[in-house]
DRENSE-19946 format. One record per residue (C-alpha): y, x, z; residue number from 0; residue in one letter. Coordinates in nm, 4 decimals. Layout:
% DRENSE-19946
        Y        X        Z pos code
        Y        X        Z NUM    A
...
END
This chain:
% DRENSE-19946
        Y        X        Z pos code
   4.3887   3.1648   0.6265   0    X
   4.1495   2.9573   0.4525   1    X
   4.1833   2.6974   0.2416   2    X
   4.0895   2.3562   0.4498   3    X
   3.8639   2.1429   0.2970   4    X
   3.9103   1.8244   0.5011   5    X
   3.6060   1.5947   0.3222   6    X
   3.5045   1.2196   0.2603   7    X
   3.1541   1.2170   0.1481   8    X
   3.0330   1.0437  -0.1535   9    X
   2.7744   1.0914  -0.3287  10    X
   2.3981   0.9704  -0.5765  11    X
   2.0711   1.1007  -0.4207  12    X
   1.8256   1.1371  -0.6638  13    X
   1.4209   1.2152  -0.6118  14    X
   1.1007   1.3503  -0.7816  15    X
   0.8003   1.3395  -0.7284  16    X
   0.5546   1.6246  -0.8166  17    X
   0.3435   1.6656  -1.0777  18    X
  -0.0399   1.6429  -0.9654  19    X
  -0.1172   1.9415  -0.7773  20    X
   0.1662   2.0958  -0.7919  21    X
   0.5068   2.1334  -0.6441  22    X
   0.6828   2.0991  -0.9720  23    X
   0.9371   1.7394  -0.9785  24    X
   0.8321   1.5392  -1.3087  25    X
   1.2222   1.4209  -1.3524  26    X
   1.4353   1.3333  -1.0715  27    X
   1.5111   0.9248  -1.0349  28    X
   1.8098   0.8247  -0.9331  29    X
   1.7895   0.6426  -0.5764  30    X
   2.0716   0.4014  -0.6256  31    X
   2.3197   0.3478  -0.4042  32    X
   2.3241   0.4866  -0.0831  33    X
   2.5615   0.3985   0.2434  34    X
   2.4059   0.6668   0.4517  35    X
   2.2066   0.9984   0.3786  36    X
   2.2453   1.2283   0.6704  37    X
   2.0678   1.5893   0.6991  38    X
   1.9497   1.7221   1.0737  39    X
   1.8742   2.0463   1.1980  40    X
   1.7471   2.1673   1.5042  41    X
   1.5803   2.4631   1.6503  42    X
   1.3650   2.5816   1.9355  43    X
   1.4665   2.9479   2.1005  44    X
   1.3106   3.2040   2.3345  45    X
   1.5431   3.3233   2.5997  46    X
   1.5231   3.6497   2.7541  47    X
   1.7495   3.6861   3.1104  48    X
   1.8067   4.0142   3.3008  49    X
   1.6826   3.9883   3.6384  50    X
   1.7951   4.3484   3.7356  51    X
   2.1067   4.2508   3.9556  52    X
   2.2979   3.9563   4.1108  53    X
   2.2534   3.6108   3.9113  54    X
   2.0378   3.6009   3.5814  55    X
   2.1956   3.6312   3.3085  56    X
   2.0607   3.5796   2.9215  57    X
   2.1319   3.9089   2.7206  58    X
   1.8794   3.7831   2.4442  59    X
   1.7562   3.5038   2.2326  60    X
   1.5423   3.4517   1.9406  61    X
   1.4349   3.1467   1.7531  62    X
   1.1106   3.0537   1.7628  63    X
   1.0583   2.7466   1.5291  64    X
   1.3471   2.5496   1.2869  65    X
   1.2644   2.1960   1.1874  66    X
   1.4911   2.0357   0.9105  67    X
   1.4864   1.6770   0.9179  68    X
   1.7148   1.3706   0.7400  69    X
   1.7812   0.9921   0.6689  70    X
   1.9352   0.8024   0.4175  71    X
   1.9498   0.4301   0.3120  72    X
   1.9583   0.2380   0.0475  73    X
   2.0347  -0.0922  -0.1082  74    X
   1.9346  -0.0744  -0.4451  75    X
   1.6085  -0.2652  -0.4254  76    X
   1.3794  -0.1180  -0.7544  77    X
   1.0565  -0.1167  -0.7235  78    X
   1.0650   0.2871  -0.7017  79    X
   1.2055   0.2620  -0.3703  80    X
   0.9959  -0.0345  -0.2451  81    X
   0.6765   0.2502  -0.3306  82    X
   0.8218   0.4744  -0.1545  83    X
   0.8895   0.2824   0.1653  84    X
   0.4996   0.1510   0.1179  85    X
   0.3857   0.5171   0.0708  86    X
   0.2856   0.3254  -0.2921  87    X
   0.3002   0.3834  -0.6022  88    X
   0.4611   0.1740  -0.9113  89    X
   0.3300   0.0306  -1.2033  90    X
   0.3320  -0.2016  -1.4879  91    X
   0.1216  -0.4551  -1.4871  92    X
   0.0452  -0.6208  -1.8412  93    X
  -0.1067  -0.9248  -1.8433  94    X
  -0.3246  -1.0265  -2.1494  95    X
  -0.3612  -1.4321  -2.3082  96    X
  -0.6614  -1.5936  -2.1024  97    X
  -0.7973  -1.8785  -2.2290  98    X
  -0.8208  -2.1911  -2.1231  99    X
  -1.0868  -2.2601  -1.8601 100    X
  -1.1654  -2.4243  -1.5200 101    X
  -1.1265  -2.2719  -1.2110 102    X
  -1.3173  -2.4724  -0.9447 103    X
  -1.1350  -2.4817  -0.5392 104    X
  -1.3374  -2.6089  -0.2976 105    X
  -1.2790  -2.7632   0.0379 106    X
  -0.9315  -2.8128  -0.0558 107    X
  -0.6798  -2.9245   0.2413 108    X
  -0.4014  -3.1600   0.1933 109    X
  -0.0449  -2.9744   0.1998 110    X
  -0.1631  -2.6387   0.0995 111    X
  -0.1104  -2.4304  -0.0953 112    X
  -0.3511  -2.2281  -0.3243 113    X
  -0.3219  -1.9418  -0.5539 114    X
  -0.4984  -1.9499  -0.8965 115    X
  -0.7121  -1.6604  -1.0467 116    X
  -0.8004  -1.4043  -0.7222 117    X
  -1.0635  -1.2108  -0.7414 118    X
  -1.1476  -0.8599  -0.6193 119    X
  -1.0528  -0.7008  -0.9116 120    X
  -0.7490  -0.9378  -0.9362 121    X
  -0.6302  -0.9291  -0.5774 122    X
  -0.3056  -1.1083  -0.6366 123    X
  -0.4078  -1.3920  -0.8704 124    X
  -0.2869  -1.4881  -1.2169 125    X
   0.0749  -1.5181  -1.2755 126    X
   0.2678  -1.6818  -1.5654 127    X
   0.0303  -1.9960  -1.6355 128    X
   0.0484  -2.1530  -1.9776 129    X
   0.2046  -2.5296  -1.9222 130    X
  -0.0169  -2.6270  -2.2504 131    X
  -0.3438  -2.7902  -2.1238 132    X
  -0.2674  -2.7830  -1.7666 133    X
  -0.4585  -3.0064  -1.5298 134    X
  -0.6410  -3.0843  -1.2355 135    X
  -0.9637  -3.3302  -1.1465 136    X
  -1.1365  -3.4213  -0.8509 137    X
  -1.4454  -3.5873  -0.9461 138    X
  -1.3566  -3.6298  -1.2993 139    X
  -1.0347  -3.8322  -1.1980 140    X
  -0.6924  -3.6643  -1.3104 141    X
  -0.4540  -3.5657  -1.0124 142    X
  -0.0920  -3.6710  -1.0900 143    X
   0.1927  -3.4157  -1.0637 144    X
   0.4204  -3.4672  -0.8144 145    X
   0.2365  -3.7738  -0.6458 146    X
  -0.1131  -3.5370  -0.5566 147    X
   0.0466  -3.1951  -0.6362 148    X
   0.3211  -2.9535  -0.7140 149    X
   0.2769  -2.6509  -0.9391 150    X
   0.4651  -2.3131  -0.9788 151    X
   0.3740  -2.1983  -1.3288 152    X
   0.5692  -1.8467  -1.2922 153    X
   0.3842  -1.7352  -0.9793 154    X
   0.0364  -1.9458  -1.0236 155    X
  -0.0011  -2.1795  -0.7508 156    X
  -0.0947  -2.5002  -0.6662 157    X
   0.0301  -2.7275  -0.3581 158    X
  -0.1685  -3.0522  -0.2616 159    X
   0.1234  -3.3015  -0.1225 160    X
   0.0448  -3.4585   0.2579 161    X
   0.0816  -3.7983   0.0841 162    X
  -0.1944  -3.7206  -0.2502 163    X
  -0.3646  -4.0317  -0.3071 164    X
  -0.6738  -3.9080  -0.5790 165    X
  -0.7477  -3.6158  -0.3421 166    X
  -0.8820  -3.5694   0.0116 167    X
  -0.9363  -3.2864   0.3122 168    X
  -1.3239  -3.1555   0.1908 169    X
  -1.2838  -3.1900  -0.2109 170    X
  -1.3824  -2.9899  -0.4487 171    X
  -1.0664  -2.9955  -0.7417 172    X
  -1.1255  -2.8241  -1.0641 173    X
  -0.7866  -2.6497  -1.2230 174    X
  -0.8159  -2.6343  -1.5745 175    X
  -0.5367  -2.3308  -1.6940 176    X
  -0.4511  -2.0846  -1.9885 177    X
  -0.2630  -1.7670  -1.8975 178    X
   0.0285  -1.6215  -2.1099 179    X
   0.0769  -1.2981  -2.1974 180    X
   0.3173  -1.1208  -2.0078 181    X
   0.4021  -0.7874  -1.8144 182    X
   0.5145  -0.7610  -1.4432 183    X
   0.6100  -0.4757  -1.1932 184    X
   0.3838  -0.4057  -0.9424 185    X
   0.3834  -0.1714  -0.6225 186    X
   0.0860  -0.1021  -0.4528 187    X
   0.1197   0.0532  -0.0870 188    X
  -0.0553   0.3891   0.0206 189    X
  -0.1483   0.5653   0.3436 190    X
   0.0069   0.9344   0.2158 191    X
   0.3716   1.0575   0.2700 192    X
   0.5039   1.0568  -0.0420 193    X
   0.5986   1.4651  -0.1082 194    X
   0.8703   1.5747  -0.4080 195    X
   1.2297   1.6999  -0.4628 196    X
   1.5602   1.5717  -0.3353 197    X
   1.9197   1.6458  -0.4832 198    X
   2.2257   1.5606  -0.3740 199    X
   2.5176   1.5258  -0.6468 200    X
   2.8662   1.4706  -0.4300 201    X
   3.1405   1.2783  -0.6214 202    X
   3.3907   1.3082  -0.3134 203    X
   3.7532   1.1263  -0.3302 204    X
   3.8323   1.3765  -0.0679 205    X
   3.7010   1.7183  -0.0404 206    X
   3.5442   1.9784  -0.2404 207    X
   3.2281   1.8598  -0.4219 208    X
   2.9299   2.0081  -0.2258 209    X
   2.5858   1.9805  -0.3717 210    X
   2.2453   1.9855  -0.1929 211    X
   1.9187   2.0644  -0.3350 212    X
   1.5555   2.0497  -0.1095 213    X
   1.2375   2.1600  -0.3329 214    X
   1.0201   2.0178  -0.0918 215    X
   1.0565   1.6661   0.1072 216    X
   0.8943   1.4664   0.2507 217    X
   0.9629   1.0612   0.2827 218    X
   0.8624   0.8485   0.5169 219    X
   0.9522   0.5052   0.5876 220    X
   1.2302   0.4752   0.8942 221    X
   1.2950   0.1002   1.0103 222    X
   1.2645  -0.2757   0.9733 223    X
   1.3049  -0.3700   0.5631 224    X
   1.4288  -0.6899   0.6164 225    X
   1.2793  -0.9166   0.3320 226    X
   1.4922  -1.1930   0.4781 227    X
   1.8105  -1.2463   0.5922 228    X
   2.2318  -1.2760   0.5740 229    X
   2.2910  -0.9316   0.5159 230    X
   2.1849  -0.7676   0.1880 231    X
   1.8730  -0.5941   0.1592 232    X
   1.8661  -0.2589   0.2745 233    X
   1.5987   0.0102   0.2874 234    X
   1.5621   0.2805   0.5274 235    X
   1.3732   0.6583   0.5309 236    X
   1.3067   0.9773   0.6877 237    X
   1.3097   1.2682   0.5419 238    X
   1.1462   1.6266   0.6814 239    X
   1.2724   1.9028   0.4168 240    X
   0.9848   2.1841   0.4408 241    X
   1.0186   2.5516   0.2924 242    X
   0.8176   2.5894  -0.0259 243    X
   0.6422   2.8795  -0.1001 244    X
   0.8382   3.0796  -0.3120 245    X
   1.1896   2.9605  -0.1503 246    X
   1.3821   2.8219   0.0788 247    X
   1.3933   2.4660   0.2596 248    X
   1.7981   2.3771   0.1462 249    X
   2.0389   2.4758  -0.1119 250    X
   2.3992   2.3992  -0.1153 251    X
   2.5977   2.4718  -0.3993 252    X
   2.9764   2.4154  -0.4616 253    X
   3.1591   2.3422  -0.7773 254    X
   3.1052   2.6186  -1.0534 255    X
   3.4636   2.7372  -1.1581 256    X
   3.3818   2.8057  -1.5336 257    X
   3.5125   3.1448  -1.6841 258    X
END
């Protein structure tokens, strides 16, 4: 009789994506942790019946198509995972020192809010604005912080208060700002499924340690990301594991028992 391998799963997903034009994983990233990652298969047959006597009966079948699909979840919220959910990509965004100079707003509106520095090229503003030298005029006069505005130095923008008494709906206020150095992740979303390689390294407190490999996956996003909320953050995905070329669409692999 076999041995009886009753298991609770545990496990670190890990993923690569492939090098440019190929299907080759540049170094596999660990996902983080993961509550779910689930693996579906299902297939599509042609059934042959004998209708030579009495009631039909099938005396043949053969599969016609096999489509390998999976899930899994995460809550480790990098900005790896974030790209993938966007179909993005990640980068590092370094910010040089810009001097100081004005930035003219126009047609301001009192209680909102405005981000400094966008521009096509700089679609998300500037970010990390140098306190030193700081200031804003309408018509030559200085606004006064907190009585005509706010300011959020870290993420560069400016909020005219309701009650602002040197600034009106229709002005034209000139922010005069340095930026500081500084270096930032950034994601950028995409239209393309995001294609690499998938492993599965199991870590089981019960059960024999069973480990999955896919050369070829696909990810998709699967769900609501819920940016806020009383839970924690979780992510969700699809997966479609596809046969590569020169293999096959899953691997399992137990423990090696060393000689």
């Amino acid at each position: 009789m076999a041995t009886k391998n009753y298991t609770l799963g545990r496990g670190k997903v890990f993923f690569s994506r492939f090098k440019t034009g190929t299907q080759v994983p540049e170094g596999f990233n660990y996902i983080g942790n993961t509550p779910e990652f689930n693996l579906t298969i299902e297939s599509e047959n042609l059934d042959h019946y004998s209708s030579d006597a009495g009631i039909r009966e099938k005396d043949d079948s053969v599969p016609l198509e096999v489509s390998r699909t999976g899930s899994f979840i995460t809550d480790d919220i990098q900005p790896d995972n974030v790209a993938l959910f966007f179909f993005g990509t990640k980068s590092t965004v370094t910010q040089a020192i810009v001097a100081s100079a004005p930035e003219t707003i126009t047609d301001v509106v009192l209680g909102r809010a405005y981000k400094l520095g966008i521009t096509d090229s700089n679609p998300t503003g500037y970010m990390g604005i140098d306190a030193t030298g700081f200031g804003i005029t309408v018509d030559a006069v200085p606004l006064v912080a907190d009585t005509d505005y706010t300011v959020d130095l870290v993420n560069g923008i400016v909020t005219l208060l309701e009650t602002a008494t040197n600034v009106a709906d229709g002005d034209d206020m000139i922010v005069t700002y340095a930026v500081a150095g500084s270096t930032r992740d950034r994601v950028i979303s995409g239209s393309t499924p995001v294609e690499g390689a998938m492993m599965y390294v199991a870590n089981n407190p019960k059960g024999a340690n069973l480990n999955y490999y896919l050369p070829y996956v696909k990810i998709t996003p699967n769900g609501d990301y819920a940016l806020k909320g009383d839970e924690w953050q979780q992510i969700p995905f699809s997966i479609e594991a596809l046969k590569p070329a020169n293999g096959e669409a899953i691997y399992m692999d137990g423990t090696p028992v060393m000689a």
